[in-house]
C-alpha positions in Angstrom: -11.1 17.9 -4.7 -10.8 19.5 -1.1 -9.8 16.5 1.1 -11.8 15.7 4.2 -11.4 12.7 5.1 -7.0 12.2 4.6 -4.5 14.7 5.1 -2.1 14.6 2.1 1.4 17.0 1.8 4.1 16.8 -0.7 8.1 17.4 0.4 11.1 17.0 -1.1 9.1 14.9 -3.7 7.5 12.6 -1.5 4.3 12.5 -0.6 2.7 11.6 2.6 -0.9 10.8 2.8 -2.4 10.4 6.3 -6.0 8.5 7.2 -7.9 11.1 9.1 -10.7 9.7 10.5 -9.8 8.6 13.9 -12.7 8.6 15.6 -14.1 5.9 12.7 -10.4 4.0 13.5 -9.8 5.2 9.8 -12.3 3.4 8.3 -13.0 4.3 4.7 -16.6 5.6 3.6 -18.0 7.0 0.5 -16.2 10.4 0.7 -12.5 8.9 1.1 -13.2 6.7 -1.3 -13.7 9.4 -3.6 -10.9 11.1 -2.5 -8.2 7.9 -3.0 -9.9 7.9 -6.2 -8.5 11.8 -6.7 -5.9 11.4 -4.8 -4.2 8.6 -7.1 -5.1 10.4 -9.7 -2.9 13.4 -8.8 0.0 11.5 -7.2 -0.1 9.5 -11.1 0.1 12.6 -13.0 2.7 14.8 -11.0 5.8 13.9 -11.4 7.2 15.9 -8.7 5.7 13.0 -6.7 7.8 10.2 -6.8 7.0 7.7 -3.6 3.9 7.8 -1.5 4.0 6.8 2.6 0.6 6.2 3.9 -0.4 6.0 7.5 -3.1 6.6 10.0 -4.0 9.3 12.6 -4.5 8.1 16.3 -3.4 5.7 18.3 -5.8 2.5 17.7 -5.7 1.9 14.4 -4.1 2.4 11.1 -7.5 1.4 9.2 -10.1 -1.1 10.1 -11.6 -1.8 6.7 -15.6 0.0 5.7 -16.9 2.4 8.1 -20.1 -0.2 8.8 -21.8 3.2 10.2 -21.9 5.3 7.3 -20.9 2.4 4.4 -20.5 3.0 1.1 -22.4 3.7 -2.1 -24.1 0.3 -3.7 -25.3 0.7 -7.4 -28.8 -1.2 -7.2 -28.4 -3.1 -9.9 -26.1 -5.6 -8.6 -24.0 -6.4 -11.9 -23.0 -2.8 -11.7 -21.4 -2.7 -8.1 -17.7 -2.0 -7.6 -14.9 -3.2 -6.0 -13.8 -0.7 -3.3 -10.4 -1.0 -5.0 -11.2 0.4 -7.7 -11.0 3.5 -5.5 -8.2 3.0 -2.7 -5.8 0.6 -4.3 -2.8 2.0 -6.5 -2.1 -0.3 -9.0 -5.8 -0.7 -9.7 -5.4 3.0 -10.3 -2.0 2.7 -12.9 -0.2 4.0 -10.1 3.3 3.0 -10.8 5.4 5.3 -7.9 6.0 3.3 -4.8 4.0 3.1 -1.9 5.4 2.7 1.7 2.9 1.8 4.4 3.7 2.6 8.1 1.2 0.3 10.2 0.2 0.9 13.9 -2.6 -0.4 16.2 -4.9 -2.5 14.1 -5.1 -2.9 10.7 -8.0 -4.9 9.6 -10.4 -6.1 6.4 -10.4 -3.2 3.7 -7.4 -1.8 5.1 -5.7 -4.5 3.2 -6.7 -2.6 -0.1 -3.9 -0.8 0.7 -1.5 -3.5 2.7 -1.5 -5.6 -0.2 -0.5 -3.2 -2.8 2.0 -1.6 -0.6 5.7 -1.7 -2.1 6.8 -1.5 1.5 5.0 -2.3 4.5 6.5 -1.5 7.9 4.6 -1.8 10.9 4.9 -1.1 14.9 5.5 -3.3 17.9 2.1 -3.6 19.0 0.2 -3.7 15.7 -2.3 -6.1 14.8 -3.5 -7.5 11.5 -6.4 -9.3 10.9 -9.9 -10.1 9.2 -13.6 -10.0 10.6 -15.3 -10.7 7.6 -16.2 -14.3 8.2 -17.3 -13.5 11.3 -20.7 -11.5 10.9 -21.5 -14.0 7.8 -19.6 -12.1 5.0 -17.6 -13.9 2.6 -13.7 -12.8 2.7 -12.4 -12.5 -0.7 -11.5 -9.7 -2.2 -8.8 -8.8 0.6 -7.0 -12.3 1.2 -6.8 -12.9 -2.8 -4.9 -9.9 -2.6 -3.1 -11.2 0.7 -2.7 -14.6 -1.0 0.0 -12.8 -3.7 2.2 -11.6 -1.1 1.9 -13.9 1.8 2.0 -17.6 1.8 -1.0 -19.4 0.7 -1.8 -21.1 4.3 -1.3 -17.9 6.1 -3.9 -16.1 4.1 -6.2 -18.5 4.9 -6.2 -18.5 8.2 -5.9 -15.2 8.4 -9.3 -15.0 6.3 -11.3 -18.5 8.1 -10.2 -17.1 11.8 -11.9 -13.8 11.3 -12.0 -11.9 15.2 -11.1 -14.8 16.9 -7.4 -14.6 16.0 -5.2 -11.8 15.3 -1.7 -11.9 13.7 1.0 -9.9 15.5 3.6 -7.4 14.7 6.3 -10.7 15.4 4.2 -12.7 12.6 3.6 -10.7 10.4 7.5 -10.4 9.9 8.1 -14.2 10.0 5.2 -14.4 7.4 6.8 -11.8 5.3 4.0 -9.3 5.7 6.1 -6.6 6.9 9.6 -6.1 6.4 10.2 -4.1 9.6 9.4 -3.8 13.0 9.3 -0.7 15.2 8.4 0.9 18.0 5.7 3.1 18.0 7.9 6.6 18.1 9.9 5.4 15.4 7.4 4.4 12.9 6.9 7.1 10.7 9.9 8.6 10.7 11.6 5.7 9.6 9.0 5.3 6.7 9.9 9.0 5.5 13.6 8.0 5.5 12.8 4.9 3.4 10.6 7.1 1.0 13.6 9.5 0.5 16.0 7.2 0.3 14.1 6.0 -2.7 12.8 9.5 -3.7 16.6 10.3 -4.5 16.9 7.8 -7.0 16.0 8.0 -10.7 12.1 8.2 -11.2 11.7 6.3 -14.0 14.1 3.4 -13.5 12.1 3.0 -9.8 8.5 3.6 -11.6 9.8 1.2 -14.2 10.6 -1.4 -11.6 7.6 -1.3 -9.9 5.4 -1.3 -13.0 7.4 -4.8 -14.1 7.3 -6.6 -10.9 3.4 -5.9 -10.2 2.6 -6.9 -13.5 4.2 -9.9 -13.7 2.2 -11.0 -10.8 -0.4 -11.4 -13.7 1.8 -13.0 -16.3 3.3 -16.4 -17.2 7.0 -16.3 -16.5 7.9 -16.1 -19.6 5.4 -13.3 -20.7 6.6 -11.3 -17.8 10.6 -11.9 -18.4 9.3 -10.7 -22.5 7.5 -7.9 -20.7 10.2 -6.7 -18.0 12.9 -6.7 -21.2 10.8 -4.5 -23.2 10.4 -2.6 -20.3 14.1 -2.0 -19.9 14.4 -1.1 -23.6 11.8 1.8 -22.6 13.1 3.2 -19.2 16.9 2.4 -19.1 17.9 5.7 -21.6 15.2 8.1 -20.1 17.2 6.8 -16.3 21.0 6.4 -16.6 19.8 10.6 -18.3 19.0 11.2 -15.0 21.7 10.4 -13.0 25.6 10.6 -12.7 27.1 6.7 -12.5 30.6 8.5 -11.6 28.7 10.3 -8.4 26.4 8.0 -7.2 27.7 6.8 -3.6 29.0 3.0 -3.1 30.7 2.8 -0.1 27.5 4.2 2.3 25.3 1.5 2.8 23.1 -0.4 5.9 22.7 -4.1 6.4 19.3 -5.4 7.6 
């Protein structure tokens, strides 16, 4: 599919996939949808891929949610309508290589289709996060049950029963565990390509592996997922110590955050 609505190029086996709708505020309509749809698609079946940053064009906004303008197709039959995640989120899509996302401005409703599946979330100094939904009478759910699993309970909440009238900052969010890093602005995304490649460099499988078993477990009694994550060892431990050199691989070079 020829991409319109997100720019997407692959180096040094990462790839970077940029929201390009700017004048929207990188809201999502029919058309990107499609194209996550693609894009995951691709990014699942190439293993020259092996981590994905995602980030926004402009200054204002990563993402804020639908495009209310344009909005989205709805099957008329209203047992046959989607979730929107079906189409932007990765691990709906089976999508098992990491995701980094690099927030700036605001980030708001569906752009959590993609915060809350993020492997890594970094964000800038003057980024906002929150959700209107409530606000113009629509029920919040789909985006803070997702929040809910990464966030604590409380904080999801209020996130979701606030709506426009309070926004969670960049100082919050780390406090809350939303984002792991802070930045500033200039800094952003190259400090979310140096994370990618750090993690690029290390064997594909035992970092798809890892992802897959953590996620999943999400869904999972403990002791299913402990059952699960073992079996999942057995599978991806030979085809990952293949791919790498224990005798080269670099202890002594490390950062402390």
């Amino acid at each position: 599919m020829e991409l319109e609505t997100v720019l997407f190029e692959v180096t040094d086996h990462v790839a970077t996939v940029t929201l390009n709708r700017p004048e929207a505020m990188n809201g999502f309509n029919q058309r990107m949808m499609e194209e996550f749809a693609a894009l995951w698609d691709t990014v699942k079946h190439d293993d020259d891929v092996r981590v994905v940053v995602l980030r926004g064009a402009g200054d204002r906004a990563f993402c804020t949610g639908m495009d209310v303008k344009e909005g989205i197709d709805r099957h008329p039959n209203v047992w046959s309508q989607t979730d929107p995640g079906e189409f932007l989120s990765p691990k709906l899509n089976q999508v098992w290589k990491p995701l980094v996302c690099a927030v700036h401005g605001m980030a708001a409703g569906g752009a959590f289709y993609w915060l809350n599946e993020a492997d890594i979330l970094i964000c800038s100094e003057e980024a906002t996060f929150f959700d209107p939904h409530v606000s113009y009478g629509l029920t919040a759910a789909l985006e803070p049950i997702g929040l809910a699993r990464r966030i604590p309970l409380g904080e999801a909440l209020r996130i979701a029963l606030l709506g426009l009238d309070e926004r969670v900052s960049a100082a919050r969010a780390l406090q809350i565990g939303l984002v792991s890093e802070v930045l500033p602005r200039e800094e952003l995304w190259d400090r979310a390509d140096g994370i990618a490649r750090i993690i690029a460099a290390k064997p594909p499988a035992a970092i798809q592996g890892t992802v897959r078993a953590i996620w999943e477990s999400l869904d999972s009694t403990r002791t299913q997922a402990l059952r699960t994550g073992l079996s999942y060892t057995q599978l991806g431990n030979p085809i990952g110590k293949a791919e790498v050199d224990r005798a080269t691989v670099p202890r002594g070079k490390w950062t402390l955050r």
